[in-house]
PLY file of the C-alpha trace (Angstrom):
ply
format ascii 1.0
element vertex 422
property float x
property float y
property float z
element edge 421
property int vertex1
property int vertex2
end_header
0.00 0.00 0.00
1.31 3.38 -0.88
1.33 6.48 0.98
-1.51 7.87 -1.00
-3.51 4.71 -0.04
-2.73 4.89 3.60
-3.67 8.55 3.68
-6.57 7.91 2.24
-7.80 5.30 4.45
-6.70 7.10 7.60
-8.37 9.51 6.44
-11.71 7.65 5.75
-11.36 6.38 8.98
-11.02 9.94 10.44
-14.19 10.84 8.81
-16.32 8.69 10.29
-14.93 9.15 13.70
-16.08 12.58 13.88
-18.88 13.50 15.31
-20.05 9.95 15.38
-22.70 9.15 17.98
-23.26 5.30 19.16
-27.26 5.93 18.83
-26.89 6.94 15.21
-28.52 5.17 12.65
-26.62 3.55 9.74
-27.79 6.75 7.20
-27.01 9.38 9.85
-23.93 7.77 10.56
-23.04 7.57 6.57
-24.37 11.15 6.37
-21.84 12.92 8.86
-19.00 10.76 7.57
-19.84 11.69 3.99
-19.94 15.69 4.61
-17.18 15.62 7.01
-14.99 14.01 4.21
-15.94 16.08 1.48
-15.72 19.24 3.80
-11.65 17.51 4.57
-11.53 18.20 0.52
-12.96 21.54 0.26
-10.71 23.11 3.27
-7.72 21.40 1.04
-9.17 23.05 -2.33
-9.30 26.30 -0.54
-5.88 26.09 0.79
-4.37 25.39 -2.60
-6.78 28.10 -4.20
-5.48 30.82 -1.60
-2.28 29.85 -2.26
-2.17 29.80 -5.85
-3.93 33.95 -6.20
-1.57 34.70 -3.84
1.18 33.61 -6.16
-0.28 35.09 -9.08
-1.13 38.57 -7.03
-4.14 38.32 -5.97
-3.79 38.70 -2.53
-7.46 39.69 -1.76
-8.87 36.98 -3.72
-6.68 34.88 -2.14
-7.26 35.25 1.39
-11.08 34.25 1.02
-10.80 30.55 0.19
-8.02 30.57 2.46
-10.25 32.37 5.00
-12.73 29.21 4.35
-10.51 26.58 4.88
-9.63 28.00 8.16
-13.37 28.70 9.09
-14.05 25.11 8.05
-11.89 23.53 9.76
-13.08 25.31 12.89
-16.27 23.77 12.08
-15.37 19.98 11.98
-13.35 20.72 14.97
-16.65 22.18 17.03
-18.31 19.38 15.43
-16.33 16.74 16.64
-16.94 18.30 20.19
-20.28 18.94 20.23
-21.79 16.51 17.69
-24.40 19.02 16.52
-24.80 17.60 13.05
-27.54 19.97 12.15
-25.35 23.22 12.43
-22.50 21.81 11.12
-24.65 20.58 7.94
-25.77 24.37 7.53
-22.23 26.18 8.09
-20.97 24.15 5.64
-23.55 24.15 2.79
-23.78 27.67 3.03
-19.71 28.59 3.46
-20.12 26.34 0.03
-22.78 28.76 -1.24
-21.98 32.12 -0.23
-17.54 32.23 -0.34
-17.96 31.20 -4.46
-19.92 34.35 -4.92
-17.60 36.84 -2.80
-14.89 35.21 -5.10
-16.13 36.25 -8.01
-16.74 39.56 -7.39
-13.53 40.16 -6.09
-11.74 38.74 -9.13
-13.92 40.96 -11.80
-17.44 39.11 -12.42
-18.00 35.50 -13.96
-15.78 35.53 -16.62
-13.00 36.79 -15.36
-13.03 35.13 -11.93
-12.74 31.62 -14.19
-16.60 30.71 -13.26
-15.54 30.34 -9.87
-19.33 30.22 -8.76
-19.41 26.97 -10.26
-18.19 25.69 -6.78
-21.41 26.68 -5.49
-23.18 24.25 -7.34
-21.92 21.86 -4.67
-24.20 22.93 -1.83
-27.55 21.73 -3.41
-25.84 18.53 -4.40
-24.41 18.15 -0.80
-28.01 18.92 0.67
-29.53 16.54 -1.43
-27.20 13.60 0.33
-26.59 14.88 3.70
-29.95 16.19 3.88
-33.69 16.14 2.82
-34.83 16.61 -0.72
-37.03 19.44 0.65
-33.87 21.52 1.83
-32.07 20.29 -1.39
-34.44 22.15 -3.07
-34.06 25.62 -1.23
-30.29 25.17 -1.32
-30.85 24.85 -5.02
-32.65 28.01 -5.48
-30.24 29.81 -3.61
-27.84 28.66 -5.64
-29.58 29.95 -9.39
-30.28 33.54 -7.39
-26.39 33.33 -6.94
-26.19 32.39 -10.28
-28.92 35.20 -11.62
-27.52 37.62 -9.69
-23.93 37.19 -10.70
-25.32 37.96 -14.14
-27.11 40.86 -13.18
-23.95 42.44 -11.69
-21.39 41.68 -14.37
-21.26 44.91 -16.36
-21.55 46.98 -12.74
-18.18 45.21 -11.40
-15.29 47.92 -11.51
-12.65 45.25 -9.93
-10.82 43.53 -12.46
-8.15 40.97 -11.74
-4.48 41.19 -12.91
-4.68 37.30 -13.96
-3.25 37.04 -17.65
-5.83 35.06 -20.00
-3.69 32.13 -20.13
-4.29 32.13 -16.11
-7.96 33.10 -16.35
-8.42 29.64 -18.87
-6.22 27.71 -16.21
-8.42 28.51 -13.77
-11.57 27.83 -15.40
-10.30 24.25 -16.47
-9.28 23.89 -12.56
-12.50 25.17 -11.16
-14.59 22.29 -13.83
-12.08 19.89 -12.94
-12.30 20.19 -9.53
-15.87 20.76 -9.36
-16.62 17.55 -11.50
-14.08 15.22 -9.16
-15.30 16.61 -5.99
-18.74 15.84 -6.75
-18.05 12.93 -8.40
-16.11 11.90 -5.17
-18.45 12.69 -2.77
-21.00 10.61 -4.96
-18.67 7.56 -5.62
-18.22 7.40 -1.66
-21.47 7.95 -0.83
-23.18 5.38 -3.00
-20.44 3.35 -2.26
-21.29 3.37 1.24
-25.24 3.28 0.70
-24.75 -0.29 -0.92
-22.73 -1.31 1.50
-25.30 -0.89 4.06
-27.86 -2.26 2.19
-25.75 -5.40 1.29
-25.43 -5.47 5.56
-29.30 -4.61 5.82
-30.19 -7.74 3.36
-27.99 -9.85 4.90
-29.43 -9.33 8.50
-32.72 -9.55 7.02
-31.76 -12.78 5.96
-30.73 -14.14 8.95
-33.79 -12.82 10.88
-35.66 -14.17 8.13
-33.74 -18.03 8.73
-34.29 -16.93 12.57
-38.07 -16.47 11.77
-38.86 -19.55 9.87
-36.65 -22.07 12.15
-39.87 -20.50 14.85
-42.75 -20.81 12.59
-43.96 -22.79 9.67
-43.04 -20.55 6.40
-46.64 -19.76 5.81
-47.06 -18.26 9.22
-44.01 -16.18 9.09
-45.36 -14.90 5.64
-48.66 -13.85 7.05
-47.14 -11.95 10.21
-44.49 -10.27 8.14
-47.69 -8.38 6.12
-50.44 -8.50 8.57
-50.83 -7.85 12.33
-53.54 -10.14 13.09
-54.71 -13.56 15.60
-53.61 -16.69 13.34
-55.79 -19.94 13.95
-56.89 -21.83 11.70
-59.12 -24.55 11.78
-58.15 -28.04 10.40
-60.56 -30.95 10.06
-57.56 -33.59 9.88
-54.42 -33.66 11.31
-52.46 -35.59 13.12
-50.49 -35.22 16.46
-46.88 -37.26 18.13
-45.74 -36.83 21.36
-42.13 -38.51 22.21
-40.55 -38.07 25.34
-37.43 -39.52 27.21
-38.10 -42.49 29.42
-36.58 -42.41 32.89
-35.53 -38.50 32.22
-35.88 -37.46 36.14
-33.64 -40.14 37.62
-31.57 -39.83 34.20
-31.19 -36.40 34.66
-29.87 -36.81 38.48
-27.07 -39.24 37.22
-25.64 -37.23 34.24
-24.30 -33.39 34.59
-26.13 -30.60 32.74
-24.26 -30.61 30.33
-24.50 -34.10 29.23
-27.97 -34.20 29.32
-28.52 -31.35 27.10
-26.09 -32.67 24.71
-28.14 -36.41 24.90
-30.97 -34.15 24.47
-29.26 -32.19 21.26
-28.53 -35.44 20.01
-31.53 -36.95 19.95
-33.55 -34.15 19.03
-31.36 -33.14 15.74
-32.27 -36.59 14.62
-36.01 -36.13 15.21
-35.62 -32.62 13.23
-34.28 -34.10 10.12
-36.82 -36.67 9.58
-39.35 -33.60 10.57
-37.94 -31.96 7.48
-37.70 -35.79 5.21
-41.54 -36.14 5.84
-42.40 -32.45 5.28
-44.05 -32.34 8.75
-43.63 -29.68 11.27
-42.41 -29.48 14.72
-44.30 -27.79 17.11
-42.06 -27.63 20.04
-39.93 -29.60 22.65
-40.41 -28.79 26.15
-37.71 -31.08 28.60
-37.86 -34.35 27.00
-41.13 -33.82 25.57
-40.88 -33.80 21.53
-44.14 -32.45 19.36
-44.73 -32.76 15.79
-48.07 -32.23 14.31
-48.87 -33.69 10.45
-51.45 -31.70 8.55
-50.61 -27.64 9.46
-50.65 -25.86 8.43
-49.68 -27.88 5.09
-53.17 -29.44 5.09
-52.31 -33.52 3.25
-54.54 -36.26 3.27
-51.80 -38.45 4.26
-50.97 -37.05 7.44
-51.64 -40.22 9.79
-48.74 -42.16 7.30
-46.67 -39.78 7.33
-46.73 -38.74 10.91
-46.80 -42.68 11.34
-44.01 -43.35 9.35
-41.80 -40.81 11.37
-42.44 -42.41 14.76
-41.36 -45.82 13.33
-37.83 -43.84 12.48
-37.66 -42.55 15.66
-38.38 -45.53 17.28
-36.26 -47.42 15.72
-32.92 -45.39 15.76
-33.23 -44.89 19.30
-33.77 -48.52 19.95
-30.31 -49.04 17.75
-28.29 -46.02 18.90
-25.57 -45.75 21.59
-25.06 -42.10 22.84
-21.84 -41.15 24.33
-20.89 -43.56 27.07
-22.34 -46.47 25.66
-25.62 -45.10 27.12
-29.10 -46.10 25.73
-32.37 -44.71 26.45
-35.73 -45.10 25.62
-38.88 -43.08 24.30
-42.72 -42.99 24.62
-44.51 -42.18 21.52
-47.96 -41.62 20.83
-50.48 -40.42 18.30
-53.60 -39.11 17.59
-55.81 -38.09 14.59
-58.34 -35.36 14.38
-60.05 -31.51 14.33
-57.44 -29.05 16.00
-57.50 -25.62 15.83
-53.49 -24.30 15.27
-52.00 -20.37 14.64
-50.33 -18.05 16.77
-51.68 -15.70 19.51
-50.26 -12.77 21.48
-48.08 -10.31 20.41
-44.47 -11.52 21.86
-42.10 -14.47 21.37
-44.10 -15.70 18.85
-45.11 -19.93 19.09
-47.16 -21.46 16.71
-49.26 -23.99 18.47
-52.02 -26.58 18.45
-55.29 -26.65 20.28
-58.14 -29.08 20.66
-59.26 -32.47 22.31
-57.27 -34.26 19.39
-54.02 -32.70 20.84
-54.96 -33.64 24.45
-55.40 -36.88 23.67
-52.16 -37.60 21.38
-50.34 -36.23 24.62
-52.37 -39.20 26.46
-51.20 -41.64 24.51
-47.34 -41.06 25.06
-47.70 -40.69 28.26
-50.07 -43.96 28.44
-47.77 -45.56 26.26
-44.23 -48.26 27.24
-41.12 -47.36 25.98
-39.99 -47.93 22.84
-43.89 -48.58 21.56
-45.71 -46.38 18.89
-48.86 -46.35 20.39
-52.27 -44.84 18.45
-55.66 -44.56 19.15
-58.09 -45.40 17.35
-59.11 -42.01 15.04
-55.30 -42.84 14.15
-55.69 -46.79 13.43
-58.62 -46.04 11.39
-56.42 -43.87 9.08
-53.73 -45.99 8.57
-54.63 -49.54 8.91
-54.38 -50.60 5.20
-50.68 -49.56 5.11
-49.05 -50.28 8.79
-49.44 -53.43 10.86
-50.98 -52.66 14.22
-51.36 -54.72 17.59
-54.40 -54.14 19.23
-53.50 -53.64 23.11
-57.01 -53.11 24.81
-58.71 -50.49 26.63
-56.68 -48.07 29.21
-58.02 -45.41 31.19
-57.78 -42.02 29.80
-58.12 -39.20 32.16
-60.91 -36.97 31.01
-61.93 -40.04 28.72
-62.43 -43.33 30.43
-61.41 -45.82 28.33
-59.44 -45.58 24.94
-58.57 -48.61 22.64
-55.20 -48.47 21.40
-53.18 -49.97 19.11
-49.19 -50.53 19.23
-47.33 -49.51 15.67
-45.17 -52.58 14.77
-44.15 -51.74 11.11
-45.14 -50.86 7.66
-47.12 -53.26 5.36
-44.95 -55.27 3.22
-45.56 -54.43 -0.12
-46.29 -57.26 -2.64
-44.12 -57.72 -5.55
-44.80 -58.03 -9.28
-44.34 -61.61 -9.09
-46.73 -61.75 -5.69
-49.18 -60.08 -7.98
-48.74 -62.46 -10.93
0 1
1 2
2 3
3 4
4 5
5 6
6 7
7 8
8 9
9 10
10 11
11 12
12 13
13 14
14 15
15 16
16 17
17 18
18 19
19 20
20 21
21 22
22 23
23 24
24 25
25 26
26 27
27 28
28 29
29 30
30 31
31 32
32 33
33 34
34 35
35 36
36 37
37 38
38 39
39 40
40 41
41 42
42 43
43 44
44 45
45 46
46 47
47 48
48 49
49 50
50 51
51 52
52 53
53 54
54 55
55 56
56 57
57 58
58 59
59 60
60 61
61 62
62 63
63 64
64 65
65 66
66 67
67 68
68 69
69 70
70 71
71 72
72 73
73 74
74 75
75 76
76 77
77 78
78 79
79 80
80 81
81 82
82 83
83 84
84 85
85 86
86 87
87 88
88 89
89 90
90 91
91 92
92 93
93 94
94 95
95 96
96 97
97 98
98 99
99 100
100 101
101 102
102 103
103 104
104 105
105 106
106 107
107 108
108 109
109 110
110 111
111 112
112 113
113 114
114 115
115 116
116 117
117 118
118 119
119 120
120 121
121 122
122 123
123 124
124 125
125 126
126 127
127 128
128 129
129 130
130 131
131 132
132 133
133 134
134 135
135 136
136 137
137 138
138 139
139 140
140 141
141 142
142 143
143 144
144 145
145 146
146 147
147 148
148 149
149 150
150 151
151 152
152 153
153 154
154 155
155 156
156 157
157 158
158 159
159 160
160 161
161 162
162 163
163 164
164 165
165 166
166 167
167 168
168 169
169 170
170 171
171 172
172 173
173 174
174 175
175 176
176 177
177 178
178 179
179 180
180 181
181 182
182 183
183 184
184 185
185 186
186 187
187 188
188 189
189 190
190 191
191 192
192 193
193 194
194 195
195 196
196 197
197 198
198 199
199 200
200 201
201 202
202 203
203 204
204 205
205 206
206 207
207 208
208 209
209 210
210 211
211 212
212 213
213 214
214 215
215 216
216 217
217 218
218 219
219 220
220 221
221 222
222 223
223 224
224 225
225 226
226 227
227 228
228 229
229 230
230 231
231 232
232 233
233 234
234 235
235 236
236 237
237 238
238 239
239 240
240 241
241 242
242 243
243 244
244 245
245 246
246 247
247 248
248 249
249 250
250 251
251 252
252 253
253 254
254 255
255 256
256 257
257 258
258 259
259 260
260 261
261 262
262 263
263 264
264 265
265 266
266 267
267 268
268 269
269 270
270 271
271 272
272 273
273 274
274 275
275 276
276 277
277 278
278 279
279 280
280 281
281 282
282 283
283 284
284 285
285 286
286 287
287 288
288 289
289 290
290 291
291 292
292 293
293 294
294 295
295 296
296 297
297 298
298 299
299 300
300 301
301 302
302 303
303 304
304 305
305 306
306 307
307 308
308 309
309 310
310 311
311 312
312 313
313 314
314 315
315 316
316 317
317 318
318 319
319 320
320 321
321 322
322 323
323 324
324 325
325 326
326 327
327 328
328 329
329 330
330 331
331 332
332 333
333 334
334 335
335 336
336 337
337 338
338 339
339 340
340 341
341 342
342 343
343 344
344 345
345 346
346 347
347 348
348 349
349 350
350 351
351 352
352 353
353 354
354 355
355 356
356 357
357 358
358 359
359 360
360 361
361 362
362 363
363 364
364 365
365 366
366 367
367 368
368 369
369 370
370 371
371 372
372 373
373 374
374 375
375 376
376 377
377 378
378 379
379 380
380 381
381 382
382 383
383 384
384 385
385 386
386 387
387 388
388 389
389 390
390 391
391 392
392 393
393 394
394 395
395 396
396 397
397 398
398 399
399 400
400 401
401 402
402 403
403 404
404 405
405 406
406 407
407 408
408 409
409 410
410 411
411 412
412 413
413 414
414 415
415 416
416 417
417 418
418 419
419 420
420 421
């Protein structure tokens, strides 16, 4: 990296030190970094301006853009101190304005002072980014009253400067030059910086987004993202599982915290992926307590089978799976089919949820069930009978219910083959 480059960046850094405010937001913050750099560019255009009409003997002409660098400056000083963005905005736009115009005057009218009031042109451009389009405007027809009037007084100016017309053309192709670049500058940087920001913004959308739909199903989080309203929708089939941890209390006494909420992890990641294989979608886990509900807000007419097909999965890789230690547990799983009412109510920490006696009663049957069984009722066996085999295990007492038939899950139905068929 060059000196040039380091300069720069030290500077860029610079400029968005001052005056910064922690509470800012991200266009404030890129507005007072943007004017304090370009006004780091103006006080260095007026110091090389003063400096060259004082060399070519013009010492009164000189001693205003010097006069404006040193005024400036002053400025992003108090700035810095007081971070009163609002008066530093307006001392600069109109030292911008107003020190063009004395200029010219001074050096003999628009022609002869090289179009110096071109300069001024700056402070409607630098309203319009560092401040509203509404004071853009005004700063804008300030500037063509500058512009009229500079017009209007041409043939009265008696001052005339004693810059040859090889200087006065030099000047004019500095003054465009520098004009054009500084504006061009300001812009480059400033858009620059805008997409930046944006690129930021989209990205934490994104992850607020990912943050929103690993919460709620993708439907829901569309819905509260455009409307402010009480989700719940009402499903005439679905299908509910409850799986939770045999032995978790006396489990949970053996093992540290930490282990158990790793067990936990382990077994739970597992139960999320075949969430997402079946297209299901997981209500919530509470402890040990697993919930997946088949049917919402996707509404299938397979959701027994899938749901079904899921708890044979889970059943079987925790009957096959060693977790760290050698340690195996066991689950309870149980299901129910039915009406349930599911959405999201109240107006913090979202949770999309189930309601209804269907829900009630799936959360019967796990904890009803033995571990390691599947165990259904029979709104549940009636739906998936022709594709599962089933063990009928009796009656058992339901609270709120009496007595329940239920049915243990032992595997799919074998398929037959072409040649069974033939």
């Amino acid at each position: 990296m060059n000196a040039t480059q380091t300069l720069l960046k030290k500077t860029l850094a610079l400029a968005t030190r001052i005056g910064a405010d922690p509470l800012d937001s991200d266009d404030l913050r890129l507005q007072k970094s943007s004017l304090v750099l370009a006004a780091f560019m103006f006080i260095a255009a007026g110091a090389a301006w003063g400096a060259m009409y004082f060399l070519f003997g013009e010492p009164v002409a000189g001693a205003i853009p010097l006069s404006y660098s040193i005024v400036s400056l002053v400025s992003v000083v108090t700035f810095h101190l007081t971070r009163r963005y609002e008066t530093f905005r307006f001392s600069q736009l109109l030292f911008i304005l107003l020190l063009p115009f004395l200029l010219m005057i001074t050096l003999g009218g628009f022609v002869y002072s090289s179009g110096v009031i071109l300069w001024s042109l700056i402070c409607p451009l630098g309203a319009l980014l560092f401040d509203q389009p509404r004071a853009a405007r005004r700063w804008l027809t300030a500037y063509l009253a500058l512009v009229a009037l500079s017009g209007l007084l041409q043939p009265f100016v008696g001052l005339r400067s004693h810059l040859s017309p090889a200087l006065i053309t030099l000047f004019f192709v500095l003054n465009i030059g520098m004009v054009s670049a500084i504006t061009v500058t300001m812009l480059y940087y400033f858009v620059g910086e805008k997409n930046s920001i944006l690129h930021l913004l989209r990205a934490e959308q994104e992850k607020s987004e990912n943050l929103l739909l690993n919460i709620l199903p993708k439907e829901i989080a569309a819905i509260l993202k455009n409307e402010r309203r009480t989700i719940a929708d009402h499903y005439d089939g679905a299908s509910i599982l409850f799986a939770d941890m045999v032995g978790f209390t006396p489990l949970s006494a053996e093992l540290a915290p930490v282990e158990m909420v790793e067990l936990l992890n382990e077994a739970f990641s597992h139960f999320d992926s075949l969430v997402e294989k079946y297209n299901l979608e997981k209500i919530r886990t509470i402890g040990d307590n697993y919930m997946v509900a088949s049917g919402v807000p996707r509404r299938r007419a397979d959701h027994a089978q899938a749901l079904t097909r899921m708890a044979l999965e889970i059943r079987d890789f925790v009957q096959g799976h060693e977790y760290q230690g050698g340690r195996r547990v066991s689950f309870r799983i149980g299901i129910n089919s039915g009406p349930v009412i599911a959405g999201v109510i109240g107006r913090k920490k979202f949770v999309y949820d189930l309601w209804g006696d269907a829900v009630n009663i799936a959360s019967r049957m796990e904890s009803h069930g033995a571990g390691g069984q599947v165990q259904i009722t029979r709104a549940t066996y009636d739906l998936i009978k022709d594709d599962f085999v089933c063990e009928p295990r009796g009656a058992v007492p339901v609270k709120g219910k009496g007595e329940m038939e239920v049915w243990h899950v032992v595997s799919a139905q074998a398929r037959p083959s072409v040649a069974d068929g033939a």
